[in-house]
mmCIF file as Biopython writes it, N, C-alpha, C and O atoms, coordinates in Angstrom:
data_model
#
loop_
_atom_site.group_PDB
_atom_site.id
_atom_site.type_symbol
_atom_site.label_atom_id
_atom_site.label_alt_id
_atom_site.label_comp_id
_atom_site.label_asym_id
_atom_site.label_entity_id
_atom_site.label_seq_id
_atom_site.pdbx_PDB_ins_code
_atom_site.Cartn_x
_atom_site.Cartn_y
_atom_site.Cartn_z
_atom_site.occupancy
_atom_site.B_iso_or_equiv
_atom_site.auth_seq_id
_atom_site.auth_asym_id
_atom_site.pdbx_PDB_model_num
ATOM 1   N N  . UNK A ? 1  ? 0.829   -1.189  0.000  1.0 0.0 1  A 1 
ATOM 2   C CA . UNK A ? 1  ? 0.000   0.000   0.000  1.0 0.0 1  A 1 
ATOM 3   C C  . UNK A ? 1  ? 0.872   1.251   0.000  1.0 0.0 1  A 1 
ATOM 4   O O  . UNK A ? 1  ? 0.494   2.227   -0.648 1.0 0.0 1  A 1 
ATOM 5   N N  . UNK A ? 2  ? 2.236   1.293   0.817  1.0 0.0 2  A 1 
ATOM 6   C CA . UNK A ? 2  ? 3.152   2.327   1.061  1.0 0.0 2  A 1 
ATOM 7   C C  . UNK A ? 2  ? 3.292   2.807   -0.764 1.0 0.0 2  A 1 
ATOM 8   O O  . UNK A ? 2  ? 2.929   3.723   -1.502 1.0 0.0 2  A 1 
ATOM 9   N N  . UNK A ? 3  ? 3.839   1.889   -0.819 1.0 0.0 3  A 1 
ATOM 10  C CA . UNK A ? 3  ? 4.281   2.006   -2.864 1.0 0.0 3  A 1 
ATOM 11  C C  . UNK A ? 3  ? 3.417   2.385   -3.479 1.0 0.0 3  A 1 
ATOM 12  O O  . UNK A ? 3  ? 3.718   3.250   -4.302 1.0 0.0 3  A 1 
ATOM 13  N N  . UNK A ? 4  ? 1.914   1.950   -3.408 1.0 0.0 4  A 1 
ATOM 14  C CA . UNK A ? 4  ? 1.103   2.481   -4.170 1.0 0.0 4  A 1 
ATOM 15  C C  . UNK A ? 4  ? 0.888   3.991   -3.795 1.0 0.0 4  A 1 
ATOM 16  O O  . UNK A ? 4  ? 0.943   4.885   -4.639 1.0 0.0 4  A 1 
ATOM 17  N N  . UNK A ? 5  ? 0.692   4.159   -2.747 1.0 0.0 5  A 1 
ATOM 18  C CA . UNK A ? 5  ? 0.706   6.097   -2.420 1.0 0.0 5  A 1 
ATOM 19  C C  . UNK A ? 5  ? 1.750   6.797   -2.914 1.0 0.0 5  A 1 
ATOM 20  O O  . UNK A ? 5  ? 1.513   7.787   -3.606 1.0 0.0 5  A 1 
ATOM 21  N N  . UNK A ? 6  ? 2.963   6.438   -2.669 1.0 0.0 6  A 1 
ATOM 22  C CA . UNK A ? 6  ? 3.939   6.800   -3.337 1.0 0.0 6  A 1 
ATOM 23  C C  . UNK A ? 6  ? 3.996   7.146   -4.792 1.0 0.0 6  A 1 
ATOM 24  O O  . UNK A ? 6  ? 4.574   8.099   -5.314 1.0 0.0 6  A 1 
ATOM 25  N N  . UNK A ? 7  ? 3.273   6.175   -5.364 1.0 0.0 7  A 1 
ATOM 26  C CA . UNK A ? 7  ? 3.076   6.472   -6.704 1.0 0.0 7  A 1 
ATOM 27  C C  . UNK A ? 7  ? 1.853   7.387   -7.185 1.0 0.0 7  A 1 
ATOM 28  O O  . UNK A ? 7  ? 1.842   8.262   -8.051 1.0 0.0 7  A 1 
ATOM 29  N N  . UNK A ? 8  ? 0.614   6.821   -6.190 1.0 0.0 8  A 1 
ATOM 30  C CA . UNK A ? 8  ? -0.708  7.813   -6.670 1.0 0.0 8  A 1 
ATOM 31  C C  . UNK A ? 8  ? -0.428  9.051   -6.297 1.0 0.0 8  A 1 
ATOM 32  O O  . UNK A ? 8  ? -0.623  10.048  -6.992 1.0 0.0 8  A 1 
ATOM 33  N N  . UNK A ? 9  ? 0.183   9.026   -4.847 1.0 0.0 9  A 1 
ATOM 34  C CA . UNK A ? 9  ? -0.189  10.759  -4.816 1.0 0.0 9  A 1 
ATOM 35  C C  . UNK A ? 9  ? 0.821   11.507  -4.309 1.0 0.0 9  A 1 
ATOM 36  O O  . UNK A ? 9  ? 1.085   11.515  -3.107 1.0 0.0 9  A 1 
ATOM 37  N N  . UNK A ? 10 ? 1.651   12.396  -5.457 1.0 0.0 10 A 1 
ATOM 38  C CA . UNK A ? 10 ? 3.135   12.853  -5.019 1.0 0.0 10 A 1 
ATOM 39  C C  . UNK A ? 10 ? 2.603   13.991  -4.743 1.0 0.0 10 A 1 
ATOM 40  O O  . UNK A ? 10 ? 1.414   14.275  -4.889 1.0 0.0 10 A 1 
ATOM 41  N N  . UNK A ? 11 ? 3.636   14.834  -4.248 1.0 0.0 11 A 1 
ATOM 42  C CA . UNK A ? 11 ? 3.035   16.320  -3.313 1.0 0.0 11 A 1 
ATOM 43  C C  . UNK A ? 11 ? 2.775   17.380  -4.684 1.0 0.0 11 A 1 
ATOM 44  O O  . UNK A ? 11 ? 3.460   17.659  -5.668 1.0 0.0 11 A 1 
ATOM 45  N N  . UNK A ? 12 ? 1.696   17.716  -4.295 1.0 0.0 12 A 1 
ATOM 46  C CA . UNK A ? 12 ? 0.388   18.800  -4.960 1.0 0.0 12 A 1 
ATOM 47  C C  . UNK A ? 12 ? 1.741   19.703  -5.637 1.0 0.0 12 A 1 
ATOM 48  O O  . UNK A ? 12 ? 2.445   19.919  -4.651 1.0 0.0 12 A 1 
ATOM 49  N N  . UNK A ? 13 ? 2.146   20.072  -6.356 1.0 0.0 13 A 1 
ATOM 50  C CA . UNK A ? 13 ? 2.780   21.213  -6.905 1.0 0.0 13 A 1 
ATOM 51  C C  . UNK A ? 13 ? 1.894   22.303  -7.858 1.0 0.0 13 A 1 
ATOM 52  O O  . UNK A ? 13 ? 2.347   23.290  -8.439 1.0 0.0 13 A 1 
ATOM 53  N N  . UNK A ? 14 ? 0.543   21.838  -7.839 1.0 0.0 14 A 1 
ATOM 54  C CA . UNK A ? 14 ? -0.043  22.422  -8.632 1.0 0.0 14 A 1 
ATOM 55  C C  . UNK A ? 14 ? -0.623  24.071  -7.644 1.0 0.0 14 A 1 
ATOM 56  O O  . UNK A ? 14 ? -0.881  24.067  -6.440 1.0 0.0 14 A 1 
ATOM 57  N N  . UNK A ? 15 ? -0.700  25.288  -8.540 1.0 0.0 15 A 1 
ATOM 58  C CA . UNK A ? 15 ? -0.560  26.445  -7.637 1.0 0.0 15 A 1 
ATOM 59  C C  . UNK A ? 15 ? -2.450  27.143  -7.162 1.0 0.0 15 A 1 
ATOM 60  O O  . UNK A ? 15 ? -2.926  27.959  -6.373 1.0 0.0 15 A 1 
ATOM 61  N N  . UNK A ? 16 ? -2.979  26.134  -8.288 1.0 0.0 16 A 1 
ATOM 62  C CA . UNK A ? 16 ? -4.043  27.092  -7.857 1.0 0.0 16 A 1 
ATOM 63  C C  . UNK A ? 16 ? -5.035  25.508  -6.646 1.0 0.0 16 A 1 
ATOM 64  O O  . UNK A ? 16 ? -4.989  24.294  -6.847 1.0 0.0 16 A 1 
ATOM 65  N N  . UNK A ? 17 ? -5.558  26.045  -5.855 1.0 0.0 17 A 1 
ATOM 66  C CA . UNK A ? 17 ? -6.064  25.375  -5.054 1.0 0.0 17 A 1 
ATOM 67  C C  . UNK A ? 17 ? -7.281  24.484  -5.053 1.0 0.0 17 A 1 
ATOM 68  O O  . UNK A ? 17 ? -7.527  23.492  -4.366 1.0 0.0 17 A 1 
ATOM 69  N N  . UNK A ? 18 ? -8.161  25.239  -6.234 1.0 0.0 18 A 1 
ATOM 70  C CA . UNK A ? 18 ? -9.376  23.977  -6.535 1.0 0.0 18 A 1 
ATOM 71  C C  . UNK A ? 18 ? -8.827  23.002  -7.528 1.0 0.0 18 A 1 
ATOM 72  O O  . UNK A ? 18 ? -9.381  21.903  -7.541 1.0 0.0 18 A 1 
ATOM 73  N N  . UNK A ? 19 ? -7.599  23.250  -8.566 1.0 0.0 19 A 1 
ATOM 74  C CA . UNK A ? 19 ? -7.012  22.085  -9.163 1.0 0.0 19 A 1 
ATOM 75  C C  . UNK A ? 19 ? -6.538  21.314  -7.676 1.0 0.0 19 A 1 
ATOM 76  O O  . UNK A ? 19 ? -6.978  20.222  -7.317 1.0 0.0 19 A 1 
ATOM 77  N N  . UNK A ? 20 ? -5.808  21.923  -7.112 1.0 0.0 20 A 1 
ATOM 78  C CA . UNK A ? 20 ? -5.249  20.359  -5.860 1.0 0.0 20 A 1 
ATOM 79  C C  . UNK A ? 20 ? -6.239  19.964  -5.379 1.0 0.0 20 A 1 
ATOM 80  O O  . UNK A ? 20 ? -6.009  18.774  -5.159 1.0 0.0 20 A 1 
ATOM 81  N N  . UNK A ? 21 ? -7.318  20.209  -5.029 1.0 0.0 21 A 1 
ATOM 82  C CA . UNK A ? 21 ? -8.657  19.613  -4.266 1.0 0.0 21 A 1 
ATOM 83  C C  . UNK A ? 21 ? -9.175  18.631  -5.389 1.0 0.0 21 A 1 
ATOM 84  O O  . UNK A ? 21 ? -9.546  17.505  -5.057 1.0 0.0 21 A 1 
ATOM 85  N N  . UNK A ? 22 ? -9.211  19.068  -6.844 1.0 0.0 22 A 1 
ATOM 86  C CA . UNK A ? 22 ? -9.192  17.730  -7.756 1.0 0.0 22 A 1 
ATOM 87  C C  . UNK A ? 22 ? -8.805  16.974  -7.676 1.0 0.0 22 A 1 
ATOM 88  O O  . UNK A ? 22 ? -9.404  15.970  -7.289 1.0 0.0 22 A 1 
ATOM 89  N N  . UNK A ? 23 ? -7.373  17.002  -8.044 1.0 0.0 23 A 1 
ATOM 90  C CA . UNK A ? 23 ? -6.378  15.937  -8.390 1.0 0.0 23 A 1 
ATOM 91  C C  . UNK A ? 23 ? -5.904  14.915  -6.887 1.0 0.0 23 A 1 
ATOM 92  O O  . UNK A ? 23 ? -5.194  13.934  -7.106 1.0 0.0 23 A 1 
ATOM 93  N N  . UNK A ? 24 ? -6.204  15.124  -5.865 1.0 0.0 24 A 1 
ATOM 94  C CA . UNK A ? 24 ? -6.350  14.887  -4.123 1.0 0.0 24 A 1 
ATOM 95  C C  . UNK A ? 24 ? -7.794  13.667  -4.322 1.0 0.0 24 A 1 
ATOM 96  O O  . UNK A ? 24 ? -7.757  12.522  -3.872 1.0 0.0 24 A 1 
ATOM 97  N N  . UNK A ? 25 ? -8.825  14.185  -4.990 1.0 0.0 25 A 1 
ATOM 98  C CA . UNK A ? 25 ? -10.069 13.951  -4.892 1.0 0.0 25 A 1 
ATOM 99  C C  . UNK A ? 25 ? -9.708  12.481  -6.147 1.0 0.0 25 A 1 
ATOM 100 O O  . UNK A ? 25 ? -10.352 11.436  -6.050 1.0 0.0 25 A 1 
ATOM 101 N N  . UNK A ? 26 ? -8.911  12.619  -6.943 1.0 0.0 26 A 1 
ATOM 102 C CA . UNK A ? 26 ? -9.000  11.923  -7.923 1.0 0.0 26 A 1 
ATOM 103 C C  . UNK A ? 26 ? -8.412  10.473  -7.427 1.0 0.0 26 A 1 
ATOM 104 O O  . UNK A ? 26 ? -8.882  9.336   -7.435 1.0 0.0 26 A 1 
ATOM 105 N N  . UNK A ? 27 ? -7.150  11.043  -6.986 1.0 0.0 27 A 1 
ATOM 106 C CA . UNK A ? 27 ? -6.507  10.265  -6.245 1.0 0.0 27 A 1 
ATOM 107 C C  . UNK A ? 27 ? -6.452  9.532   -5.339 1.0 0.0 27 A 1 
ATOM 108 O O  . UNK A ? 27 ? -5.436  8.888   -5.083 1.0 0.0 27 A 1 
ATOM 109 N N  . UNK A ? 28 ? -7.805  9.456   -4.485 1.0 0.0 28 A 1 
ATOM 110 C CA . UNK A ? 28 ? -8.440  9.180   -3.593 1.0 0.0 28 A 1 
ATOM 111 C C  . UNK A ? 28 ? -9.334  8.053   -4.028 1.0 0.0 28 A 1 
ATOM 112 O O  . UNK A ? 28 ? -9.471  6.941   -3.517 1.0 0.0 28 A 1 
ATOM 113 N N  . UNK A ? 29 ? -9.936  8.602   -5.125 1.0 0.0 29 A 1 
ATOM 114 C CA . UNK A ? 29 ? -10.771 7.906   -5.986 1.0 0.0 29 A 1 
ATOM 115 C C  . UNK A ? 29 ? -10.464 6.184   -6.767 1.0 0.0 29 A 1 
ATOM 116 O O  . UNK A ? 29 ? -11.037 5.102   -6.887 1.0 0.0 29 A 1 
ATOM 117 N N  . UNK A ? 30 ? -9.264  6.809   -7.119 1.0 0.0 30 A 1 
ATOM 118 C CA . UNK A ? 30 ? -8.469  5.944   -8.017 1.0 0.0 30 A 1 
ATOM 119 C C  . UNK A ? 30 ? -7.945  4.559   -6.618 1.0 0.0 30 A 1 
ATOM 120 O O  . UNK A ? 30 ? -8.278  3.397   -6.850 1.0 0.0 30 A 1 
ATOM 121 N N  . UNK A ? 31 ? -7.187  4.867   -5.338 1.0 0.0 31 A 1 
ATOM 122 C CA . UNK A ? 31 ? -7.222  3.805   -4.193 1.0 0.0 31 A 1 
ATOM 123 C C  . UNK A ? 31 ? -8.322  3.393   -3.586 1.0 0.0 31 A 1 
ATOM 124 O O  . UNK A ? 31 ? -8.248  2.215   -3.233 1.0 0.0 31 A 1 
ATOM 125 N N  . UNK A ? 32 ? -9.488  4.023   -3.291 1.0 0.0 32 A 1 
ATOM 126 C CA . UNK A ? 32 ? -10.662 3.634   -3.177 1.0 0.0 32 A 1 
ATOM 127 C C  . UNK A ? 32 ? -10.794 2.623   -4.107 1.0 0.0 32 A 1 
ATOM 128 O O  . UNK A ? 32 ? -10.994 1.592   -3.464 1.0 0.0 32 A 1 
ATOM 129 N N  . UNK A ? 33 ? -10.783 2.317   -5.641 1.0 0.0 33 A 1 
ATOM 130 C CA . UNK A ? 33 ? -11.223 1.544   -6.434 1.0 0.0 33 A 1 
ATOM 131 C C  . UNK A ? 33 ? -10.235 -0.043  -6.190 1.0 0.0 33 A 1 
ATOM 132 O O  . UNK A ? 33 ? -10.730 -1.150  -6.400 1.0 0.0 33 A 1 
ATOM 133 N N  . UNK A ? 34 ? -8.762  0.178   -5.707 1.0 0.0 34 A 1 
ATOM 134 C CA . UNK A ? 34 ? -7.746  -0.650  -5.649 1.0 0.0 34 A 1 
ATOM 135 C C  . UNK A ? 34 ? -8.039  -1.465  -4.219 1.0 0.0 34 A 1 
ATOM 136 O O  . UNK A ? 34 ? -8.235  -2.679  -4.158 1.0 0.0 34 A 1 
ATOM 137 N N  . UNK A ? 35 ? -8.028  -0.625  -3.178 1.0 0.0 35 A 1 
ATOM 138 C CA . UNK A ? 35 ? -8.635  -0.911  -2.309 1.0 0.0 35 A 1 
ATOM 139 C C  . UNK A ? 35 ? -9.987  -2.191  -1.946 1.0 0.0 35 A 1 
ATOM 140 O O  . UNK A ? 35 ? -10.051 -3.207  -1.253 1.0 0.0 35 A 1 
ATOM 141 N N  . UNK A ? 36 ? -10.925 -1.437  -2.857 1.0 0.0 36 A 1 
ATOM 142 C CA . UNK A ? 36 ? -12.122 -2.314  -3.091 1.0 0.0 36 A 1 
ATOM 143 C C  . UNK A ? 36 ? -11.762 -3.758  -3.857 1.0 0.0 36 A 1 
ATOM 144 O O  . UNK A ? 36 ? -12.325 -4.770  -3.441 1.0 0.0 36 A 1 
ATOM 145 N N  . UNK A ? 37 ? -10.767 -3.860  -5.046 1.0 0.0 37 A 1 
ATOM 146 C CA . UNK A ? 37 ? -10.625 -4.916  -5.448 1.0 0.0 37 A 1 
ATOM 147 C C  . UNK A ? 37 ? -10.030 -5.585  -4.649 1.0 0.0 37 A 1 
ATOM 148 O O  . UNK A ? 37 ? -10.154 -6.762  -4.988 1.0 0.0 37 A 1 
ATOM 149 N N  . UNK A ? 38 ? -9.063  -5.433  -3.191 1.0 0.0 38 A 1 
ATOM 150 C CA . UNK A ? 38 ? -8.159  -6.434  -2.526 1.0 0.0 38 A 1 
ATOM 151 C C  . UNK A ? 38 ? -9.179  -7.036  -1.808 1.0 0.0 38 A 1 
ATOM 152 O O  . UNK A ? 38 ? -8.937  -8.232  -1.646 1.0 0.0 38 A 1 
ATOM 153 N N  . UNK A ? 39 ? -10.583 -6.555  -1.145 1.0 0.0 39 A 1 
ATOM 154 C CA . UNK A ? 39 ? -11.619 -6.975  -0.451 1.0 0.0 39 A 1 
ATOM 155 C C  . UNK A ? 39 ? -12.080 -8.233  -0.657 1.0 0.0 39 A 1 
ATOM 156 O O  . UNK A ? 39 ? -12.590 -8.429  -1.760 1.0 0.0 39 A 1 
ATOM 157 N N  . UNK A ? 40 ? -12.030 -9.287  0.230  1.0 0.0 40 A 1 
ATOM 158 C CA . UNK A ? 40 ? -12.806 -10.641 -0.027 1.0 0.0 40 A 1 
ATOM 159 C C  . UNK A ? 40 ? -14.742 -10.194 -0.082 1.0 0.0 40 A 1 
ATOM 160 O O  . UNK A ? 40 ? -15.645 -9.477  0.348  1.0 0.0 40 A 1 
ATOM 161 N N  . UNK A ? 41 ? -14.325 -11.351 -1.022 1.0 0.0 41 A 1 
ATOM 162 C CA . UNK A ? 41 ? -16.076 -11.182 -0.936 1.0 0.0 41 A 1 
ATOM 163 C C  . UNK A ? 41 ? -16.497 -12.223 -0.181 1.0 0.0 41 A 1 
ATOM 164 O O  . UNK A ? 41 ? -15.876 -13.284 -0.238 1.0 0.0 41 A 1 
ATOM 165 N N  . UNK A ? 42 ? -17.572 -12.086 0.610  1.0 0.0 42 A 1 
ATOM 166 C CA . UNK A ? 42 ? -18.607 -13.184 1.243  1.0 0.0 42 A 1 
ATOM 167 C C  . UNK A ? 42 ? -19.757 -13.468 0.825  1.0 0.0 42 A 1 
ATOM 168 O O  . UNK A ? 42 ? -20.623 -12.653 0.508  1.0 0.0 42 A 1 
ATOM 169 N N  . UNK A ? 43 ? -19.856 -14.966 0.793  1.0 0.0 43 A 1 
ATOM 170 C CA . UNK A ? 43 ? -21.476 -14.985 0.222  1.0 0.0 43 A 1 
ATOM 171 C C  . UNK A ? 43 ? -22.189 -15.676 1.208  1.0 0.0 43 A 1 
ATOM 172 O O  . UNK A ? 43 ? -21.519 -16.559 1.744  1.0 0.0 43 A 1 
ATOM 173 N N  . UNK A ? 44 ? -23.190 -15.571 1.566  1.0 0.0 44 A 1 
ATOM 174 C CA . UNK A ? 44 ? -24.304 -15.818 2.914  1.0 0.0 44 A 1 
ATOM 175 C C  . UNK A ? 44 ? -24.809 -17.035 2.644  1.0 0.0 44 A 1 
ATOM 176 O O  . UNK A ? 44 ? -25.653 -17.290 1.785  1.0 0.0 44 A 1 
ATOM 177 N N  . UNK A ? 45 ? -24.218 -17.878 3.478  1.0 0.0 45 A 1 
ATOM 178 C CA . UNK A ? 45 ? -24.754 -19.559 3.485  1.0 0.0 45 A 1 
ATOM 179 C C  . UNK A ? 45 ? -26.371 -19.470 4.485  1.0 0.0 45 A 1 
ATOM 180 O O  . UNK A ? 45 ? -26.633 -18.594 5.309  1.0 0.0 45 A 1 
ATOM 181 N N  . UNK A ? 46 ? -27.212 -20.576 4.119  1.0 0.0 46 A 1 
ATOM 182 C CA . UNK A ? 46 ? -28.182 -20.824 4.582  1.0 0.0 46 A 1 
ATOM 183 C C  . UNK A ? 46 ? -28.298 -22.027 5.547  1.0 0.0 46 A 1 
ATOM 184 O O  . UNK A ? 46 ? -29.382 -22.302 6.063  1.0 0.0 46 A 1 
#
């Protein structure tokens, strides 16, 4: 997970402030999705 942040989200250099609240937001987005795929799934026995 360390490596993957490392790679998704390097420090904001961008100057105006609603682009970094994007690209933060995107980035967020994008491990959220990675995240979700490492998740076991369960299926509900009867």
């Amino acid at each position: 997970m360390f490596c993957y942040k490392q790679l998704c989200i390097p420090k904001l250099t961008l100057r105006d402030f609603n682009v970094q609240v994007g690209a933060a937001l995107a980035d967020m987005k994008a491990m959220n999705k990675v995240i979700r795929f490492d998740m076991p799934v369960y299926q509900q026995t009867n």
